[in-house]
N, C-alpha and C positions, 0 to 999 in steps of 0.2 A: 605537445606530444601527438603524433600521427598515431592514433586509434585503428587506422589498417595497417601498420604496423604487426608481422605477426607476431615480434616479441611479444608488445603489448598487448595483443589478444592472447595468447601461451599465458602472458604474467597472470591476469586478468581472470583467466578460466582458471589457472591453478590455486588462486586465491578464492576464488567464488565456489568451487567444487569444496576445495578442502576446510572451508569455513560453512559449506551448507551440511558435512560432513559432522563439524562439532557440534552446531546447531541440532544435528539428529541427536547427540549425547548428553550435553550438556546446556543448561540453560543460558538465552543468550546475554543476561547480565553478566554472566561468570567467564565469558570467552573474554582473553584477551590478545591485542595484537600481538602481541609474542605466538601465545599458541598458535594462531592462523598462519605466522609466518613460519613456524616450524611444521608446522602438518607439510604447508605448500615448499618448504625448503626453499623459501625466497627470504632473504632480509630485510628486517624494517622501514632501513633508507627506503628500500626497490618497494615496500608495501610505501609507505607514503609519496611516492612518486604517482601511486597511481589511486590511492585514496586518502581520505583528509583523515579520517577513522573508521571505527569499526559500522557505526553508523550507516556513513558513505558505502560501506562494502555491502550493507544489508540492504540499503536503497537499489542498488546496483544489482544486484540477484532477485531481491523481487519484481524488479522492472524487466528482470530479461526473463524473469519465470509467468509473469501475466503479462505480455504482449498482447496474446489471446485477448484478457479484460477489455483492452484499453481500444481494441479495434472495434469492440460491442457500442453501436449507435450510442449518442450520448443520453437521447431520449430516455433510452433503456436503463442505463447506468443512472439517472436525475430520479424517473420515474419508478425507479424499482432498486434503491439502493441497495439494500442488504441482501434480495433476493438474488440479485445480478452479484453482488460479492459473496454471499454465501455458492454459489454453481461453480464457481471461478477457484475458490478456495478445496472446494471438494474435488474437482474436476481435474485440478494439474495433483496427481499422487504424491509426487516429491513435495509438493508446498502444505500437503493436507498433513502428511508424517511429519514434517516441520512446525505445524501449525498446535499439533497433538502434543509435542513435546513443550513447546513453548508455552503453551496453555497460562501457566501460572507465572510467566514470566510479564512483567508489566510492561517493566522496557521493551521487550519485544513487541509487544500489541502496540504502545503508544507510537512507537516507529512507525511499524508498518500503518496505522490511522492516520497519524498525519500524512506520510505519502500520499495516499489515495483521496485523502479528500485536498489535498496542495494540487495533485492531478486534477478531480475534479472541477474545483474552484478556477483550475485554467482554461477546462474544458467551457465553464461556464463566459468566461469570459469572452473565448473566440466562439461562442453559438450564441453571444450574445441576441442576434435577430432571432433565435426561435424558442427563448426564454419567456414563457406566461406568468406574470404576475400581476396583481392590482392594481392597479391603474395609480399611480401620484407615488409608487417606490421609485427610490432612483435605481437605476438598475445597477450602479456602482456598488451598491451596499448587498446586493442580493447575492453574491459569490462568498463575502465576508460572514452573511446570514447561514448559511446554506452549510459549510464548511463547519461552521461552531455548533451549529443544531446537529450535525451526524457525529464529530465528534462528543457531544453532553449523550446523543443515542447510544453509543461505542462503552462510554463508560458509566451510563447507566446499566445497560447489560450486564459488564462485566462486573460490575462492584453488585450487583444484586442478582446476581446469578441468575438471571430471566433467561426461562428455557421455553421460546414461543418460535413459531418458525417462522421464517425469513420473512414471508406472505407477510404476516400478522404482524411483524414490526415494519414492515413498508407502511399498512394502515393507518396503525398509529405517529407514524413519522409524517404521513402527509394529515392528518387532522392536524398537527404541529405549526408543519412547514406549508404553506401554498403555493410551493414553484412546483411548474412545470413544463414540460418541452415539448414544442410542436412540430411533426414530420417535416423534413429537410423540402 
């Protein structure tokens, strides 16, 4: 499928608009492909042509909604996780109102977590050279570490309701975790 296509961008935005639309209403375990493709007035076949699931369409919208995130040094992002995703989340309006709603949604949250730290975990991989760690890690294992320790962070929060701010679980993530990133 050619992607500059502008069907496919047209399909694409009328699925992503009208599906960030439910997601402002309804929780997003409860959306389903049917309704996405009736808000967008597209059919299913033409929704699966151009995502696997509803999943895929969510990966898809929060990837074009934090482009911003994902340009922030990676230093910043390794070194300041929550804080650099909390600025990120508050900062694009459309994803903070999306964020609000979903709140109590789990699927939502686990989605969007994995993303970000599968981003991550890639980001670690190609900055491999400016990754500090302990001397005698392999540095193979340290993307796999890194990724399971923000997410155990992600759902300790949420399952105990810790209301500390960003700052103050960066702190406690790096007494945790000891990677860090050194200027490019």
């Amino acid at each position: 499928m050619n992607e500059k296509d502008l069907r496919v961008i047209k399909t694409k935005r009328a699925l992503s608009q009208n599906f960030f639309s439910l997601l402002e209403k309804q929780e997003f375990s409860s959306i389903t492909v049917n309704q996405i493709c009736n808000a967008a007035l597209i059919h299913r076949t033409t929704f699966y042509k151009h995502f696997y699931d509803k999943y895929d369409l969510l990966i898809y919208l929060i990837t074009e909604l934090t482009e911003d995130y994902f340009s922030i040094d990676i230093k910043d992002r390794i070194n300041n996780p929550f804080t650099i995703l909390d600025k990120t989340m508050t900062s694009i309006i459309e994803l903070h109102r999306v964020k609000e709603r979903q709140s109590e949604d789990k699927e939502f949250e686990r989605t969007i977590a994995n993303h970000f730290i599968r981003v991550l975990q890639n980001d670690i991989k190609d900055n491999e050279h400016r990754i500090l760690v302990e001397d005698g890690v392999p540095m193979d294992v340290v993307f796999y570490i890194y990724g399971a320790s923000l997410f155990g962070f992600m759902e300790w929060i949420r399952e105990h309701h810790i209301d500390l701010p960003p700052q103050a679980i960066d702190e406690i993530f790096h007494k945790m975790v000891n990677i860090k990133v050194k200027d490019a």
